[in-house]
N, CA, C and O atoms as a GROMACS GRO file, in nm:
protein
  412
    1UNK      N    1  -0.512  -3.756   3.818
    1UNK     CA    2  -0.597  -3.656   3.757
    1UNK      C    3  -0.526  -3.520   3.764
    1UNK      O    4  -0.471  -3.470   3.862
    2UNK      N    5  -0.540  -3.470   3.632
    2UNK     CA    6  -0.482  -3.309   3.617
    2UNK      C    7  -0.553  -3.200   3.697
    2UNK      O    8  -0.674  -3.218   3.700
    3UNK      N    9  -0.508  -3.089   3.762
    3UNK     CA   10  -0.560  -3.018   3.829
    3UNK      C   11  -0.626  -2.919   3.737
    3UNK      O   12  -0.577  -2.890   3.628
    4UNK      N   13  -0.773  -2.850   3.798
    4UNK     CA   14  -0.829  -2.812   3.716
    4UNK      C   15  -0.745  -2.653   3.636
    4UNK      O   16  -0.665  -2.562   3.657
    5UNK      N   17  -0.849  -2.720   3.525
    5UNK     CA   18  -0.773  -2.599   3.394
    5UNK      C   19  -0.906  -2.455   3.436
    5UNK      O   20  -1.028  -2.464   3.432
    6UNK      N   21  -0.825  -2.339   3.472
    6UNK     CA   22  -0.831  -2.203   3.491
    6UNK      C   23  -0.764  -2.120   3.410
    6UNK      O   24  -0.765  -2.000   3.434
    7UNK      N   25  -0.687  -2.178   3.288
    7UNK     CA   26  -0.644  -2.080   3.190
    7UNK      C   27  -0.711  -2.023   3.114
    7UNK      O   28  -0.803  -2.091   3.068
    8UNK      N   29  -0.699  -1.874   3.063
    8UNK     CA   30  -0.756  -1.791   3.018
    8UNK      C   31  -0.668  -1.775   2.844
    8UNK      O   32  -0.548  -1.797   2.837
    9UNK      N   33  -0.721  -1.750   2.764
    9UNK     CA   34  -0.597  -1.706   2.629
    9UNK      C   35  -0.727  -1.593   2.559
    9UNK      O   36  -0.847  -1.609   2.541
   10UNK      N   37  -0.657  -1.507   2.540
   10UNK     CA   38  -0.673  -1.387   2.437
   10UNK      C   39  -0.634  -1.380   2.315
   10UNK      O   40  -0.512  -1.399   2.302
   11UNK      N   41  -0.695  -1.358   2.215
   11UNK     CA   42  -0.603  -1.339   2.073
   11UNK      C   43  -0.649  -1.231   2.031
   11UNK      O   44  -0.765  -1.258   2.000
   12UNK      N   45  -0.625  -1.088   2.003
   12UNK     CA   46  -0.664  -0.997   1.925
   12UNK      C   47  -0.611  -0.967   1.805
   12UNK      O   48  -0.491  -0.952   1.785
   13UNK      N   49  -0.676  -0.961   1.744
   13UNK     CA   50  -0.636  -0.918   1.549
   13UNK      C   51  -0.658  -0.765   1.538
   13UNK      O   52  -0.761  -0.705   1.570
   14UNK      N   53  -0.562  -0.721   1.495
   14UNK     CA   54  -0.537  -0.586   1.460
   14UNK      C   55  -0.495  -0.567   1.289
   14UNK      O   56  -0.409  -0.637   1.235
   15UNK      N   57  -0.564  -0.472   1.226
   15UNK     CA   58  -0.517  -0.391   1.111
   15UNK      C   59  -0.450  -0.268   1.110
   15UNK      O   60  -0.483  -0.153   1.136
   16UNK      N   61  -0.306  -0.345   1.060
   16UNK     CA   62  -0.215  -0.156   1.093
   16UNK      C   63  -0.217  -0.085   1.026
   16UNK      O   64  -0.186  -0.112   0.910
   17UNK      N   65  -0.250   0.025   1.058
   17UNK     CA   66  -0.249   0.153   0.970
   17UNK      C   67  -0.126   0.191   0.860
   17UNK      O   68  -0.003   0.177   0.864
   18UNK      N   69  -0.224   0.250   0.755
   18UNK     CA   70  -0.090   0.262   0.627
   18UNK      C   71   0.032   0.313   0.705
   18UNK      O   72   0.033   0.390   0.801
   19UNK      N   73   0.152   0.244   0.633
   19UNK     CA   74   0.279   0.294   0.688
   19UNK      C   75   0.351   0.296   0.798
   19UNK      O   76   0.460   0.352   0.797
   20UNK      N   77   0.300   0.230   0.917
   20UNK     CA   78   0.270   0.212   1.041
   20UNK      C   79   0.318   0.063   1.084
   20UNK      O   80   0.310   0.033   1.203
   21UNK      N   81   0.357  -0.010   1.009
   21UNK     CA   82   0.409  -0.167   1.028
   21UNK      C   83   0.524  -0.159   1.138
   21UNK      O   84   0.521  -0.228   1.239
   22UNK      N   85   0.632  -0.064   1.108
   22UNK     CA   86   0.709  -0.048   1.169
   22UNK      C   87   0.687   0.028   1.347
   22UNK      O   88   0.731  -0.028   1.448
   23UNK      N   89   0.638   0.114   1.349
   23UNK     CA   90   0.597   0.137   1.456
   23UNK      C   91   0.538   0.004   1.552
   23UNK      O   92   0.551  -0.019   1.672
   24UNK      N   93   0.496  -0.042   1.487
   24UNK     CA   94   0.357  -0.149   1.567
   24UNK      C   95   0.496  -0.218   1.560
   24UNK      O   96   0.565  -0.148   1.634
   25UNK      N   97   0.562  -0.299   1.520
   25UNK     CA   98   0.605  -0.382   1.527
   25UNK      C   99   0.734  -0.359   1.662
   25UNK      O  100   0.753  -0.453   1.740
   26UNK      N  101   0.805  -0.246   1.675
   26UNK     CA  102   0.849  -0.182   1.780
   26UNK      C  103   0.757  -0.230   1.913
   26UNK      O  104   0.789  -0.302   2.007
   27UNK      N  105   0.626  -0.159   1.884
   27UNK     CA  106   0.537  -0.192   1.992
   27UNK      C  107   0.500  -0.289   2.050
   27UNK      O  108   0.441  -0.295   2.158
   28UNK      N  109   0.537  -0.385   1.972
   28UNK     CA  110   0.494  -0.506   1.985
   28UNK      C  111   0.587  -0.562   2.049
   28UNK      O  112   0.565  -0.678   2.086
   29UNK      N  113   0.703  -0.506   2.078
   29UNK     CA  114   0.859  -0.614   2.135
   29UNK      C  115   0.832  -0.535   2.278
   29UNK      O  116   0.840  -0.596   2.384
   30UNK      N  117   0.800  -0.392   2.272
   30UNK     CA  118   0.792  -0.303   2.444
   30UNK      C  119   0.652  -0.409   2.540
   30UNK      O  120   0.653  -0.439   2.659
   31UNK      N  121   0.567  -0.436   2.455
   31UNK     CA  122   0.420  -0.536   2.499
   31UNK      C  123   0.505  -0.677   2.561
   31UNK      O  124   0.495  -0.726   2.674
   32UNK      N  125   0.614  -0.732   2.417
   32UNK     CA  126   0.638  -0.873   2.526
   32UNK      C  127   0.719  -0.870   2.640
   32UNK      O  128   0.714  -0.937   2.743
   33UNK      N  129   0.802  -0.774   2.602
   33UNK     CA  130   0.939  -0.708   2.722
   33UNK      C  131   0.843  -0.699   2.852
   33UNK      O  132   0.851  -0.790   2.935
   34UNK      N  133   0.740  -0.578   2.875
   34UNK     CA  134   0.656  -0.560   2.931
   34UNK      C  135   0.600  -0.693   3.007
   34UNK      O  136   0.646  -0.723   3.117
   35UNK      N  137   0.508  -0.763   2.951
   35UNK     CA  138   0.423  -0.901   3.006
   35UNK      C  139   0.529  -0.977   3.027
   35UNK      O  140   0.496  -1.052   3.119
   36UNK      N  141   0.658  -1.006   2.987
   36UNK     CA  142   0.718  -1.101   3.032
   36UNK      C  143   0.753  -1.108   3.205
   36UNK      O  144   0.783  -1.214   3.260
   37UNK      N  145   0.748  -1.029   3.249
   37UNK     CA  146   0.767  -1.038   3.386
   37UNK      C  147   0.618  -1.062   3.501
   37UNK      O  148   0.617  -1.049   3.623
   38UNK      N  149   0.508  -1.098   3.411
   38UNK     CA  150   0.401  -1.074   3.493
   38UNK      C  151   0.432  -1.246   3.560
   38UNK      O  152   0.492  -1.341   3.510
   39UNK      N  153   0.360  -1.231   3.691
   39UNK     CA  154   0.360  -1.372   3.738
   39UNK      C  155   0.221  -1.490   3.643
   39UNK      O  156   0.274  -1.593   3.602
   40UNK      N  157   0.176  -1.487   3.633
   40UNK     CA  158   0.082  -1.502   3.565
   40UNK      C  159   0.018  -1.568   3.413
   40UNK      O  160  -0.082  -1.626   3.372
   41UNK      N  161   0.175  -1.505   3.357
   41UNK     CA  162   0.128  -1.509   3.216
   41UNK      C  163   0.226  -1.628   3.162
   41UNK      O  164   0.343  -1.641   3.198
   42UNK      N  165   0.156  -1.715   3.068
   42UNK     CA  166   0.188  -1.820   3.014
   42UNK      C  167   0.242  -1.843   2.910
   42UNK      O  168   0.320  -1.937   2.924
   43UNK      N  169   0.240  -1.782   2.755
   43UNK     CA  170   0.315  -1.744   2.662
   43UNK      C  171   0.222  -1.612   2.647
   43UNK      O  172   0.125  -1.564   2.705
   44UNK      N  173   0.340  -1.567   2.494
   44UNK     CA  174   0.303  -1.413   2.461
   44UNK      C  175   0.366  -1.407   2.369
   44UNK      O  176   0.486  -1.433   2.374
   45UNK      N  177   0.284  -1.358   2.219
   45UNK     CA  178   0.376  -1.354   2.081
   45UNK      C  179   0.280  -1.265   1.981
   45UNK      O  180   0.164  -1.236   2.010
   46UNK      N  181   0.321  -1.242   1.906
   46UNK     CA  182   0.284  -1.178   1.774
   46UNK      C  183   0.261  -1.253   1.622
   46UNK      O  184   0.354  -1.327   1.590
   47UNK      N  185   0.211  -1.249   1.579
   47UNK     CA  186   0.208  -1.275   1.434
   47UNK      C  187   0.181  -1.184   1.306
   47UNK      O  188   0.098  -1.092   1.311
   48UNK      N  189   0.250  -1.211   1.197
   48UNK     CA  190   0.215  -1.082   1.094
   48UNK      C  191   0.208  -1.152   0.963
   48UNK      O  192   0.278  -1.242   0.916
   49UNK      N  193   0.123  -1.097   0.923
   49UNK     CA  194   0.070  -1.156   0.774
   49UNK      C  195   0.035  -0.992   0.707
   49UNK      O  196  -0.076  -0.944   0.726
   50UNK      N  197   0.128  -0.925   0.637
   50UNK     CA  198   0.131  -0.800   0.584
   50UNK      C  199   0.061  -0.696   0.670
   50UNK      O  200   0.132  -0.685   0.770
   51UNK      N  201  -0.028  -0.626   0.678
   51UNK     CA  202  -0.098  -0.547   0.751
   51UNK      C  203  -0.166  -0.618   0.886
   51UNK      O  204  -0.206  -0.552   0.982
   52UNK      N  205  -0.170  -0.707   0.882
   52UNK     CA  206  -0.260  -0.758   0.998
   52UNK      C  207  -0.173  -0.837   1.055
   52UNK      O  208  -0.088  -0.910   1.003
   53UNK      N  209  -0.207  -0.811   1.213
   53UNK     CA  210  -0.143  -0.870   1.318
   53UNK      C  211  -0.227  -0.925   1.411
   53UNK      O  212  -0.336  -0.874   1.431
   54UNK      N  213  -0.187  -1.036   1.479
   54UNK     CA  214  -0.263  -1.121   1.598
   54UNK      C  215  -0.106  -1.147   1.730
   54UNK      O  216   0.012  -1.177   1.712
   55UNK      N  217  -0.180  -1.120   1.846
   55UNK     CA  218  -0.092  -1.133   1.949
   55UNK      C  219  -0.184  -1.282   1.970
   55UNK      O  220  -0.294  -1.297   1.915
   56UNK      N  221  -0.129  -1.372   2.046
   56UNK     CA  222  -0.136  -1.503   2.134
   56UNK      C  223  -0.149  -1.492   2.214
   56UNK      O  224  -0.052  -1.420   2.238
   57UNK      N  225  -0.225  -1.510   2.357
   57UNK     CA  226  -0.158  -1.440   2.502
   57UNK      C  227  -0.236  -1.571   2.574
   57UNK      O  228  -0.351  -1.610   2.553
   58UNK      N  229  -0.145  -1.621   2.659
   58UNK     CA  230  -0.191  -1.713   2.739
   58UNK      C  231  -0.199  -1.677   2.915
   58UNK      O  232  -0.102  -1.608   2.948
   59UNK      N  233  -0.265  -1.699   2.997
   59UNK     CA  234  -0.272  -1.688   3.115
   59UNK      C  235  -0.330  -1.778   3.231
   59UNK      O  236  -0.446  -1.818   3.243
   60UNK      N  237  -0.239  -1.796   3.302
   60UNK     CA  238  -0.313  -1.897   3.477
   60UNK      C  239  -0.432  -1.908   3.493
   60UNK      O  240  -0.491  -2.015   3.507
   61UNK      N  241  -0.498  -1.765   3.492
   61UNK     CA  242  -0.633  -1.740   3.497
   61UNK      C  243  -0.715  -1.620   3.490
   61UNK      O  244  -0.654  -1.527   3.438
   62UNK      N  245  -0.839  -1.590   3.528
   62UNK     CA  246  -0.912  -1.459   3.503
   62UNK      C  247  -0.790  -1.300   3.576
   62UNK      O  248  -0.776  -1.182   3.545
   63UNK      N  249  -0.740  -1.377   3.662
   63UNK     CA  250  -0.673  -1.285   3.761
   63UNK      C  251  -0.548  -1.246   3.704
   63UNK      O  252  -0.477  -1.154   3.744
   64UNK      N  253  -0.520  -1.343   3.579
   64UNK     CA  254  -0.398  -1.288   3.558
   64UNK      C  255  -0.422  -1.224   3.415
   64UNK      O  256  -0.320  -1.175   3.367
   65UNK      N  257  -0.553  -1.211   3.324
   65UNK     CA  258  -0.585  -1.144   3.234
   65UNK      C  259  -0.616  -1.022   3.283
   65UNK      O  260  -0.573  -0.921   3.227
   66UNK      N  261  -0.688  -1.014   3.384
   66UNK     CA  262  -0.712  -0.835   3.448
   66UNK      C  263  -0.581  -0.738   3.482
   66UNK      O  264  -0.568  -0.616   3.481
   67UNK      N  265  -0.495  -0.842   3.513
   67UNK     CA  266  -0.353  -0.777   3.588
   67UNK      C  267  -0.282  -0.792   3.479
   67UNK      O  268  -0.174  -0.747   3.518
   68UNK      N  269  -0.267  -0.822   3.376
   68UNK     CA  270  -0.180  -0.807   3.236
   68UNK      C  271  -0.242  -0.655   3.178
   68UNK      O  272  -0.170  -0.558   3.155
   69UNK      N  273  -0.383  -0.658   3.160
   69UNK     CA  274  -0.462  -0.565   3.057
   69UNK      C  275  -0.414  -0.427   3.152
   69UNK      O  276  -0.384  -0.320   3.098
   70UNK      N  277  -0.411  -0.447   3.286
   70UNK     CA  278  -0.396  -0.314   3.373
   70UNK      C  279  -0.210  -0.242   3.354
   70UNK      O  280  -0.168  -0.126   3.345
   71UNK      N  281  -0.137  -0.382   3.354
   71UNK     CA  282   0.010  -0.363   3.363
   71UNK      C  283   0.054  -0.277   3.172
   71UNK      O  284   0.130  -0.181   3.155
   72UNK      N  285  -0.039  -0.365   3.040
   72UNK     CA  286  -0.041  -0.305   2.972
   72UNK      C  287  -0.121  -0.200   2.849
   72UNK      O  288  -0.112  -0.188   2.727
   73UNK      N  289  -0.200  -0.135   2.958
   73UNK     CA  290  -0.300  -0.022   2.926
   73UNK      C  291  -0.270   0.078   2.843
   73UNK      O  292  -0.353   0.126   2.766
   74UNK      N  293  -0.117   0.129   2.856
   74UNK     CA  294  -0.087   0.283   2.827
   74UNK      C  295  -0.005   0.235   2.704
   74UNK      O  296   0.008   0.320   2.617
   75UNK      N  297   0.067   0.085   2.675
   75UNK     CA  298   0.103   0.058   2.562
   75UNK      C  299  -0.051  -0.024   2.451
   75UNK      O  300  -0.068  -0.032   2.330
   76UNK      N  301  -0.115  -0.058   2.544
   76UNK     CA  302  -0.245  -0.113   2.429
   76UNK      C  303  -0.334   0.034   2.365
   76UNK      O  304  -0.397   0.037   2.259
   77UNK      N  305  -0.316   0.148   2.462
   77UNK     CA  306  -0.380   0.235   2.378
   77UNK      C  307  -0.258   0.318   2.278
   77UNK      O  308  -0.300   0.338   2.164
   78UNK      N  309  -0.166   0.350   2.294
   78UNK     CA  310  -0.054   0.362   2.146
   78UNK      C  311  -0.038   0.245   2.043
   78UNK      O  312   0.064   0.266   1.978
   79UNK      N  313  -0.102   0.128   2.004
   79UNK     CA  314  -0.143   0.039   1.994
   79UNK      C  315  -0.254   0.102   1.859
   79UNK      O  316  -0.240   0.116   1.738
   80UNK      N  317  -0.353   0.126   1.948
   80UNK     CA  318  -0.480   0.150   1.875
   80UNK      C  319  -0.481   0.240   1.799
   80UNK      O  320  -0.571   0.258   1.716
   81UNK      N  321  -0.325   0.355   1.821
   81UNK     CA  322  -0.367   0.479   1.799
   81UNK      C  323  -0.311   0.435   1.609
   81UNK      O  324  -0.352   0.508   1.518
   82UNK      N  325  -0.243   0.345   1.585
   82UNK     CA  326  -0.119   0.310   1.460
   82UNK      C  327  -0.233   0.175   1.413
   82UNK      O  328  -0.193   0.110   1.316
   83UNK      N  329  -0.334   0.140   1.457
   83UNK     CA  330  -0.408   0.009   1.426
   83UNK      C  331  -0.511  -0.008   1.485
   83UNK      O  332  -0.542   0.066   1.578
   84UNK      N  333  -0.593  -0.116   1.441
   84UNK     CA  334  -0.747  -0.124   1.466
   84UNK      C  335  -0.763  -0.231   1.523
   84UNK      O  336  -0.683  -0.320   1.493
   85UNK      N  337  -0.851  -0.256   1.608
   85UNK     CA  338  -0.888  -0.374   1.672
   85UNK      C  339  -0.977  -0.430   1.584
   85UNK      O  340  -1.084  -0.369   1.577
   86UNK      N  341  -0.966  -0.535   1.509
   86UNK     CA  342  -1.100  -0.580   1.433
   86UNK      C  343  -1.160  -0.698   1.457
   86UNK      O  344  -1.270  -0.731   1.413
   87UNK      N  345  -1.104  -0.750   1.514
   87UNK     CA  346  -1.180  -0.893   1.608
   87UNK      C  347  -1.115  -0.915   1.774
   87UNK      O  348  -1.021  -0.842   1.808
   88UNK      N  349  -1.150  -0.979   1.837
   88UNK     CA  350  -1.091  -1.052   1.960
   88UNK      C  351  -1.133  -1.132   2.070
   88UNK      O  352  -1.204  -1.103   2.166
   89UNK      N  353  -1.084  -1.227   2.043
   89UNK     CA  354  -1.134  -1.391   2.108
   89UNK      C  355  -1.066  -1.370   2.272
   89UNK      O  356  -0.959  -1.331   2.319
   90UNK      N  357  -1.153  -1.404   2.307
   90UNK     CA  358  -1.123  -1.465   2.481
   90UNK      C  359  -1.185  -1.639   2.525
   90UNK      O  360  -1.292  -1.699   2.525
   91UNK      N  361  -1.063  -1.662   2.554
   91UNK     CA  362  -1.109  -1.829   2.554
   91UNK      C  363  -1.102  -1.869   2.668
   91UNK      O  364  -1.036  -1.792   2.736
   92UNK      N  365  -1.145  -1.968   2.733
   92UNK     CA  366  -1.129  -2.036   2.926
   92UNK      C  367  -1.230  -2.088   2.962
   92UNK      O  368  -1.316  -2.071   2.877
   93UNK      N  369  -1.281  -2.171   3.084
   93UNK     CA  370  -1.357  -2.220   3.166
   93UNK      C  371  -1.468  -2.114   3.186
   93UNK      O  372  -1.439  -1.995   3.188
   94UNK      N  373  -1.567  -2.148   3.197
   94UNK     CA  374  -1.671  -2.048   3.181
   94UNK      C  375  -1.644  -1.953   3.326
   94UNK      O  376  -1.666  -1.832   3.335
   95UNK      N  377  -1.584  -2.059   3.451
   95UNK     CA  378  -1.602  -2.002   3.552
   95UNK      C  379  -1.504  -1.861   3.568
   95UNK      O  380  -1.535  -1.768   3.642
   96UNK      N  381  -1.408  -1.864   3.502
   96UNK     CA  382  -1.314  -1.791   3.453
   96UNK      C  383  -1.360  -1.667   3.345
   96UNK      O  384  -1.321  -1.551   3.355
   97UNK      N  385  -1.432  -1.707   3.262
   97UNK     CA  386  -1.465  -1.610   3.133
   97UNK      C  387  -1.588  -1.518   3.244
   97UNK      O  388  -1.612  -1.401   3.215
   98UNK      N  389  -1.652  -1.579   3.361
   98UNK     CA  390  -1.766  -1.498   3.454
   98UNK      C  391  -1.664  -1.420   3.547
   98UNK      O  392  -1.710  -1.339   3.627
   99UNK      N  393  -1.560  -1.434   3.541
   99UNK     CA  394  -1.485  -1.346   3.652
   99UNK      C  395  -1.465  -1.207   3.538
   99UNK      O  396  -1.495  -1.099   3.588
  100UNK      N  397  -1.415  -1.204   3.387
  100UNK     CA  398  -1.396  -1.132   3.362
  100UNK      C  399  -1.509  -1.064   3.252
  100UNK      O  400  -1.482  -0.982   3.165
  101UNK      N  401  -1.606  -1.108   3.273
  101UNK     CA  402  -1.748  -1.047   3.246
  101UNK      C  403  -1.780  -0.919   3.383
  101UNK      O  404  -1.820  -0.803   3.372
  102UNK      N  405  -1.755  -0.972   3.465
  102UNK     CA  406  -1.807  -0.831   3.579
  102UNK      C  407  -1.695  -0.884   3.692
  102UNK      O  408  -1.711  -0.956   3.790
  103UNK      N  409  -1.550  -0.804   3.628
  103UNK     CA  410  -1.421  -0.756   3.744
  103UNK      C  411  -1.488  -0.657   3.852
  103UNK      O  412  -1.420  -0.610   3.943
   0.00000   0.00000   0.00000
């Protein structure tokens, strides 16, 4: 028997602002550079379909989605400032999705 599943995955969809592809897309390589060293984190990628972008983000668990979002705070808000958050999924074990309902 597999040991229990505690993974967490995030996907946020963003709309980039006119003219702004390039920036974000910069931003987007400092974000994986960034998370790649977290202990924690499981994959991490981008996708682009003209203006709109979706990151992938996989993680161990609730503990390692709080400690990613904290490690990349000051690049998710330059982020927002070039694009919009317009949807974003959080997926996991409920017991997991209750840790990051009230950190």
């Amino acid at each position: 028997m597999s040991a229990q599943d505690r993974c967490c995955s995030i996907v946020p969809y963003f709309k980039i602002h006119h003219d702004q592809l390039g920036a974000f897309k910069q931003l987007c390589e400092r974000l994986v550079e960034k998370t790649s060293s977290e202990p924690k984190f499981l994959y991490y990628g981008f996708c682009f379909n003209d203006n709109l972008a979706h990151c992938r983000e996989g993680y161990a668990d609730a503990t390692g989605v709080l400690s990613h979002l904290e490690n990349v705070s000051s690049l998710l808000e330059e982020a927002l400032q070039i694009s919009d958050l317009v949807r974003l999924e959080i997926h996991g074990p409920e017991a997991e999705l209750h840790k990051l309902r009230s950190p």
